[in-house]
C-alpha positions as CSV (number, residue, x, y, z in Angstrom):
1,X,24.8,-26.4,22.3
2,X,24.5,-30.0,21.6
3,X,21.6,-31.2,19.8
4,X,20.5,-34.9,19.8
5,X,19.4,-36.8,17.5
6,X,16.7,-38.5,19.0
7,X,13.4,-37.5,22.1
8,X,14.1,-40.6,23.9
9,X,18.8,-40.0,23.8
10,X,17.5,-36.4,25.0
11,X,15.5,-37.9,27.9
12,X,17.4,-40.0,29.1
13,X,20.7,-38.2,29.2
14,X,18.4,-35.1,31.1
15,X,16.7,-37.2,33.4
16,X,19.8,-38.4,35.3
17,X,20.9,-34.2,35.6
18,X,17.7,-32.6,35.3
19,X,17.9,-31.8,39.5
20,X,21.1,-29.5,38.3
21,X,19.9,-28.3,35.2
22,X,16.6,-25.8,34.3
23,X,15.0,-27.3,31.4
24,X,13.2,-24.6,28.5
25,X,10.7,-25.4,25.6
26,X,9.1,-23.6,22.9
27,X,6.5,-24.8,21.1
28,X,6.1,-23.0,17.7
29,X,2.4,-24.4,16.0
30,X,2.6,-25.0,12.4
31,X,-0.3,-25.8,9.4
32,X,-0.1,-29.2,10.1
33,X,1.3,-29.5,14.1
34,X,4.3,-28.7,15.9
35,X,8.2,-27.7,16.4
36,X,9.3,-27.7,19.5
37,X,12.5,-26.9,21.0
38,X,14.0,-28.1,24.2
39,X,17.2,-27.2,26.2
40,X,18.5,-28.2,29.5
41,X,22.2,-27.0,30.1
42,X,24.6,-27.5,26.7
43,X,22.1,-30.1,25.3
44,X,19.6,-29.8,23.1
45,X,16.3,-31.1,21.3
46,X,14.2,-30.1,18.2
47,X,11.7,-32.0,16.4
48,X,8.0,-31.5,14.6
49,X,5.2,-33.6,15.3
50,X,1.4,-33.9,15.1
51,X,-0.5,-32.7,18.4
52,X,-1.7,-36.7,18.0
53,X,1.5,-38.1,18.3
54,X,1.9,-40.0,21.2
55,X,5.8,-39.4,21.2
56,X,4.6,-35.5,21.5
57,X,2.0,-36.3,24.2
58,X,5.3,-38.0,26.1
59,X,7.2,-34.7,25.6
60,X,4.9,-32.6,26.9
61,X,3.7,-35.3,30.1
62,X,7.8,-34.9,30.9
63,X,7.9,-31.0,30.6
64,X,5.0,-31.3,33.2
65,X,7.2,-33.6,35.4
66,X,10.2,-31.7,35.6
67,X,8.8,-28.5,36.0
68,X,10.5,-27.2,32.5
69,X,10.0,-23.6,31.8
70,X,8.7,-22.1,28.6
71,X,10.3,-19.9,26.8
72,X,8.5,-16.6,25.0
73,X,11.0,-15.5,23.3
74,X,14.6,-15.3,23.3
75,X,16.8,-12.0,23.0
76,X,21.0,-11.3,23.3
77,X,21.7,-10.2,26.7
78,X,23.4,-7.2,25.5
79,X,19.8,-6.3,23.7
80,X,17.4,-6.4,26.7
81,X,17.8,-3.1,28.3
82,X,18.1,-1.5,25.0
């Protein structure tokens, strides 16, 4: 997986493919606000924020738009059945 450096480089680049591409999140809280994590095909995004931030706001406003899927938990698909 690719992760970028930057919301906005993810956004953009995912916008133009997200028709092709399922987007995920996860959204761990922390003391003092948030990580989130979000994937759509090879390329990723990570970064913490306040629940405040308006950047974060904009993140989750565009994981309402494009219908992005969150994710639980993750686990190898040779683990599932076991």
């Amino acid at each position: 997986m690719i992760i970028v450096d930057s919301w906005r480089s993810f956004r953009d680049l995912i916008s133009k493919y997200a028709v092709r591409a399922y987007v995920f999140y996860k959204i761990d809280e922390k003391d003092e606000g948030v990580y989130i994590r979000i994937s759509a095909g090879r390329v990723g995004f990570e970064g913490e924020y306040s629940k405040n931030d308006e950047e974060y706001r904009e993140i989750i406003g565009w994981l309402k738009e494009v219908g992005a899927v969150k994710v639980v938990r993750a686990v190898p698909e040779d683990l599932f059945f076991s």
